[in-house]
N, C-alpha and C positions, 0 to 999 in steps of 0.2 A: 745454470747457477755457477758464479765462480769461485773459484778457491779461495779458500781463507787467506794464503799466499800472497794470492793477486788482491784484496781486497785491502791489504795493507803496503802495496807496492805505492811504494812515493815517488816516483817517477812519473806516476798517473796523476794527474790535475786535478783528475775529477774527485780521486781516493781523498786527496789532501784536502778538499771542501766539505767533502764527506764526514769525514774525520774532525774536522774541526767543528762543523754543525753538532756533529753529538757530544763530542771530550766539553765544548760548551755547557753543555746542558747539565754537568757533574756538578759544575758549584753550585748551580740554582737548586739544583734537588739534595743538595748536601744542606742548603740554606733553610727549604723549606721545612728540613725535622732538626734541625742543629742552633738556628738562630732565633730567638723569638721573636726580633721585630719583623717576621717574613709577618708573620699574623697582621700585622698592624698594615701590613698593604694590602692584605684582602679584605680587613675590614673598612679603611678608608677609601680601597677601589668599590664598595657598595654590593661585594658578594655575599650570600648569606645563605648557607649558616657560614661564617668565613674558614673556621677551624676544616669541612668539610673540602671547601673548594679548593685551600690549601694541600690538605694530604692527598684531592683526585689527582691536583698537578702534579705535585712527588710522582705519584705512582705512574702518571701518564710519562714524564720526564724520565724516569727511570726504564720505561718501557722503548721512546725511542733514542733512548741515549746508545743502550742496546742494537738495535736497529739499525741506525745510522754507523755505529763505530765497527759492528762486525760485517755491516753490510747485507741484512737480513731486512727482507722486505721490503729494500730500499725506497719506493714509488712510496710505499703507503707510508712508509715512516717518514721520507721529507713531505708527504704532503698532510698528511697530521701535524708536523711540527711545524709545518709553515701555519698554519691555519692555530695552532696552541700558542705561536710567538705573537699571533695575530691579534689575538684574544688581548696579552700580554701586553703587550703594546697600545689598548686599549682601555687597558685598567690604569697605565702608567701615565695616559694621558688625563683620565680621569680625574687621578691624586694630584697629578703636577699641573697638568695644564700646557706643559713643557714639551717643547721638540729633543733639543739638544740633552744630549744624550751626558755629555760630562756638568752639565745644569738640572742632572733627574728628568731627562726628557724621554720621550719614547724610540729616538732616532734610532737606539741598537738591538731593542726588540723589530723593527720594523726591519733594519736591514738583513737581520739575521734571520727573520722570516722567509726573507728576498732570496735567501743565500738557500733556505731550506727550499724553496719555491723549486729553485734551479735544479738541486737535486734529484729532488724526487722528477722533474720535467726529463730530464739527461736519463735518470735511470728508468724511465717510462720506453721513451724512444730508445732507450739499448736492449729493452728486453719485455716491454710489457710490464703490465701491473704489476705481478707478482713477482717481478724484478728484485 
């Protein structure tokens, strides 16, 4: 396991992906108990109960925002969050219909899944799962 130190060393490429996959994740989980119209995309993306699927995401969001930013469980957190942006990017295509992403499309859940994919891959082969 590395130090807390090293796991915010910006000089490291990988810290910096790292970092940006989870510091990401703070607005969407700040959005899902602070904004009401988060509701209205889980109701329109066709989950149900929607109020329910709404707050698992907070809590999952919250769980590898964690994860990803202090570097705790790295493998499992980017590959949870790849697979939860996966999800996301699925519901987004649902509502919109849409790719593009500055047109309500799904293209920055999908890349930032990409981004988590990576992660969690990197932190697999540096150290194993429990990486």
């Amino acid at each position: 396991m590395s130090s807390l130190a090293a796991n915010f060393n910006l000089f490291n490429e990988f810290n910096i992906l790292r970092l940006i996959c989870g510091l990401f994740l703070i607005p969407h989980l700040y959005a899902k108990f602070y904004v009401p119209a988060a509701l209205g995309f889980f109701v329109a993306a066709g989950f149900k109960p929607p109020k329910f699927w709404m707050y698992l995401a907070g809590v999952i969001e919250a769980f590898l925002a964690i994860g990803l930013i202090f570097g705790i469980f790295v493998t499992i957190s980017g590959a949870v969050a790849a697979i939860h942006l996966a999800v996301a990017a699925v519901g987004v295509y649902r509502v919109t219909g849409k790719y593009l992403w500055n047109i309500g499309g799904y293209e920055f859940c999908l890349f930032w899944a990409i981004c988590c994919w990576i992660v969690a891959m990197h932190a697999y082969y540096a150290g194993g799962i429990w990486n």
